[in-house]
N, C-alpha and C positions, 0 to 999 in steps of 0.2 A: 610623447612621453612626459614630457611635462606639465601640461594639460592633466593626465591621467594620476601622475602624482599628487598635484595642485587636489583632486578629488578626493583621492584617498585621505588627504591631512584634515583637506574640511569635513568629511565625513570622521575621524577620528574626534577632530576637536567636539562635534555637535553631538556624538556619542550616536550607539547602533539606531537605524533608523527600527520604525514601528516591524517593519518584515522580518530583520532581521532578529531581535529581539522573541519576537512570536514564535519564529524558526529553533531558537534557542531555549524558547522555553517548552515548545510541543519535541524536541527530542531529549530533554528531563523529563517531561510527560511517559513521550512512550517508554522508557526505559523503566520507568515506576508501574504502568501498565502490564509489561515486559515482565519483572516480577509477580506480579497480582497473578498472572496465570500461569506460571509453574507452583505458586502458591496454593490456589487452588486444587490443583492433581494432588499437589504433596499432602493435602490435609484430604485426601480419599472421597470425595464428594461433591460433583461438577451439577450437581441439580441441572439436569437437562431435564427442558419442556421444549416440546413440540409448536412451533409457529404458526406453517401455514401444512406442512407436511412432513413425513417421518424424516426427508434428508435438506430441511430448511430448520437447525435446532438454534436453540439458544441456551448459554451453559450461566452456571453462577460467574466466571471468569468471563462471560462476554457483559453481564449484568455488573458489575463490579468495575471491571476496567474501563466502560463507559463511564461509569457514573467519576472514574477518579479522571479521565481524560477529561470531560465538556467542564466538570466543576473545577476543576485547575486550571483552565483557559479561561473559563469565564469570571473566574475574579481576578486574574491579571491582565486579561483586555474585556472588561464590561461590554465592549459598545459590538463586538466581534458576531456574527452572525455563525451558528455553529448546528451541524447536522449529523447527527449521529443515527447508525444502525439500528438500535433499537428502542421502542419504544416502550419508555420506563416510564413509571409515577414520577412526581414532581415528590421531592421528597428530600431532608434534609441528609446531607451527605457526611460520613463520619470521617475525623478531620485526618485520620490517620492514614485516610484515600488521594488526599490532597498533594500535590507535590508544586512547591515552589519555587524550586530552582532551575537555573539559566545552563543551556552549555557554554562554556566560558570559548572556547574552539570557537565556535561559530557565531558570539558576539564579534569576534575579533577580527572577522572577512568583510570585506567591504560589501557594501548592497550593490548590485546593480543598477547605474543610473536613474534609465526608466521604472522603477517601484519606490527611489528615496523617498519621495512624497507621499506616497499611499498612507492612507488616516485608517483606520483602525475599522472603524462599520463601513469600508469599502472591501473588508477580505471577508472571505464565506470559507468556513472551516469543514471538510467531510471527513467523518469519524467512521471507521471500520476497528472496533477495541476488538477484535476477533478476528481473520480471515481464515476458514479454513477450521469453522466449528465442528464438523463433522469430522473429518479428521483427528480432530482435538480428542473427540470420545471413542476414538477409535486407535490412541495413541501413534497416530502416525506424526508424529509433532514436528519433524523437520517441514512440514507444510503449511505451519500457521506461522501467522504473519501481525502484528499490529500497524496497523494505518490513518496517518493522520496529514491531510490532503490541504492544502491552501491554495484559492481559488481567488482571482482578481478580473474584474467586468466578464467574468464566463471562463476565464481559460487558467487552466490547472499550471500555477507559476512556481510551489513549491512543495516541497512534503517530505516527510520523515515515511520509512519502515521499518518498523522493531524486530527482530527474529527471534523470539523468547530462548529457543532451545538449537542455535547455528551453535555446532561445533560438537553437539550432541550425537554419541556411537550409536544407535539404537540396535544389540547385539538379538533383538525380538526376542528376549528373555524375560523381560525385566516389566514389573506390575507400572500400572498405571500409580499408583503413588513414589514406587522408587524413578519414574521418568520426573517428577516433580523436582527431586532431590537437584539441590545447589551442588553435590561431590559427585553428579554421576556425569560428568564431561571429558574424565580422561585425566589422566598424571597432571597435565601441564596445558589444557584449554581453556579457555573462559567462555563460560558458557555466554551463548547471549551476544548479537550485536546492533546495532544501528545505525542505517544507512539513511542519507538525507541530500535535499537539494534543493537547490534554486536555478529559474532558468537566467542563463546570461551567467553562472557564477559557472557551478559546475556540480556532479554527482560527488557524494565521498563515504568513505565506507567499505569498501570493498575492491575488489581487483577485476579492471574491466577484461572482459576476453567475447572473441567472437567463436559462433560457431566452424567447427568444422569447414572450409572452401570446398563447395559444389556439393555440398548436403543439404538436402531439407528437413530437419526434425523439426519434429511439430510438437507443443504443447498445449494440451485442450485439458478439459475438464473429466474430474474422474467420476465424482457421479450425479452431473446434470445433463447425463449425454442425449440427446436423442437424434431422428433421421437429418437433422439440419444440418446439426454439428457434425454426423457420418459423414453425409455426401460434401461437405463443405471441408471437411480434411481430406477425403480420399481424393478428393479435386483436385489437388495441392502437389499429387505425387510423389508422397513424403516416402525418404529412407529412412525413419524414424519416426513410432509417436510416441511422447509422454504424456501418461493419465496422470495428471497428479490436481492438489487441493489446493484453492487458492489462486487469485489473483497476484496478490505481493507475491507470493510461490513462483507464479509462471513469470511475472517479468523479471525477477532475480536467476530464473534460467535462462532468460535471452541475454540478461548484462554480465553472466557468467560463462555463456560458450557454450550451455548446457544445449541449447534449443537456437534454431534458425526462427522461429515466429510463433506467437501464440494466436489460435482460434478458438473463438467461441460463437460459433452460427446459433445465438438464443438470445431471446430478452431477460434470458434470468440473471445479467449482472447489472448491479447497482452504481450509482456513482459515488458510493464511497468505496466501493473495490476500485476504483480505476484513478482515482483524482490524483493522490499521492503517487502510485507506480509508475500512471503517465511522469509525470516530472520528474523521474529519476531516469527516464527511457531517455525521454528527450533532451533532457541536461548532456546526453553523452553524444546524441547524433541520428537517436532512433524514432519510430513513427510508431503510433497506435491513434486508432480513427475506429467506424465504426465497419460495418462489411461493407460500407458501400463506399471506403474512403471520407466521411462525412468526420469534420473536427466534432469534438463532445465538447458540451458546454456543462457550466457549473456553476452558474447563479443561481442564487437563492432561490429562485420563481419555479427553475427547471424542474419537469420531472425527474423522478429519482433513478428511473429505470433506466438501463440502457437496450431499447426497445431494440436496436438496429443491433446487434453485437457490437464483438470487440476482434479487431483484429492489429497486431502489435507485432512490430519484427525490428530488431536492432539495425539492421543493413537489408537491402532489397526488397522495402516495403512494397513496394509498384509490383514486384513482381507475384506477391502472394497475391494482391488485391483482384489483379487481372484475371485470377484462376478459380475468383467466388463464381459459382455456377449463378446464370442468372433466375433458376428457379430458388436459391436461398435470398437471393436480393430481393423478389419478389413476396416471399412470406415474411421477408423481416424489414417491416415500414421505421424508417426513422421518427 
């Protein structure tokens, strides 16, 4: 105990370490991101263009929210190694994108021993200003997610997740511009929250719950589906599946109670959908690896893709893993 105290003063005295700082200022970030895209709806005009195919989109609100997340990190940690979603021009940012403040919360926690030291060009930042674009233009908005992932020698050590529109009724009435609207969350909600973490501290943000005892629901993807991700959920025995959008989406159902495990038997997710989520999973006690149980890494060098999938359960990860058929293991090479 006193040892532990002894740490806490000198870290008080020498002020928030490089992590913690960053942590504090990438959840100012997302939450000024968080804005930018119910901004967008609200002003009627999401300029969706087409990527690679009809359901891989990118909106003004994913073009925008990047550019105010990587350009507000990078002029308050220059040296910071930063990977975002999309690929944008180099292009001067207008300054009213910019957000320069700290969350004072989470200056005021201590670091985790092993990271006090960590310098600044040894974190690698994964940026998802979007999760759950499709969705977006489809007003399904409880399923996007903003993501902002911090990565140290490979492994995902802490991250923020925005939820632009948590707390939002969606009555299926109501136009894609009135979902935009700051007044449409209810007498007494606040629209909007974000959830953050570091590993060795803890998750915070929201109310942990497990699923259902002796349930399988499953949460997979709603529409990147194909035979992999079938036989790789039906494998599983689920009493339950949920289709829904989103990464940040699916692992805020497993630290909710919603879902026993998420799959996705495909290489269609990236590692800026997983950097962030993982370390809110695992701050609490839970596992996400790839099908074949294999950790993800996240250094800079890595590919983007997560070639092998994603499989993630708050409690009884071993046991999903064991129920990957081995012909999914076998078309998805890590």
């Amino acid at each position: 105990m006193f040892l532990f105290l002894t740490y806490i003063r000198l870290t008080m005295a020498s002020g928030p370490t490089v992590l913690m700082r960053l942590v504090a200022s990438a959840y100012s970030v997302a939450q000024k991101a968080g804005a930018i895209v119910r901004r967008v709806i609200a002003e009627g005009d999401l300029g969706v263009v087409e990527k690679t195919c009809a359901t891989d989109l990118q909106t003004k609100a994913d073009r925008l929210a990047q550019m105010s997340i990587c350009s507000s990190l990078a002029r308050k940690f220059p040296k910071l190694t930063i990977i975002g979603e999309e690929d944008l021009p180099s292009e001067e940012v207008d300054q009213e994108l910019i957000e320069d403040g700290q969350w004072e919360e989470i200056l005021r926690q201590p670091c985790p021993s092993q990271y006090s030291a960590i310098k600044e060009e040894d974190l690698v930042v994964w940026v998802d200003p979007l999760d759950g674009t499709k969705e977006y233009t489809e007003g399904l908005l409880d399923n996007v997610t903003v993501l902002i992932g911090i990565a140290y020698e490979g492994k995902a050590i802490a991250g923020v997740i925005n939820q632009p529109y948590y707390n939002y009724q969606n009555n299926g009435k109501r136009t894609l511009r009135e979902h935009g609207s700051e007044a449409k969350a209810g007498p007494d909600a606040q629209l909007g929250r974000t959830i953050w973490g570091v590993l060795g501290l803890g998750a915070f943000g929201f109310q942990l719950k497990e699923a259902p005892a002796g349930k399988h629901i499953i949460t997979t993807t709603r529409s990147h589906s194909n035979k992999l991700v079938t036989d790789c959920v039906t494998a599983m025995n689920p009493d339950d599946v949920l289709r829904v959008g989103g990464a940040g989406n699916k692992i805020i159902q497993l630290i909710e109670g919603k879902a026993s495990a998420y799959i996705f038997a495909s290489p269609g997710c990236k590692k800026w959908d997983t950097c962030a989520p993982e370390v809110i999973l695992h701050a609490v006690g839970g596992k996400l690896t790839d099908v074949h149980g294999n950790t993800l890494q996240y250094n800079k060098e890595v590919k983007h893709m997560n070639s092998a999938g994603v499989l993630a359960a708050l409690r009884n990860h071993d046991y999903y893993a064991r129920r990957v058929p081995e012909s999914v293991k076998k078309a998805l090479v890590p």
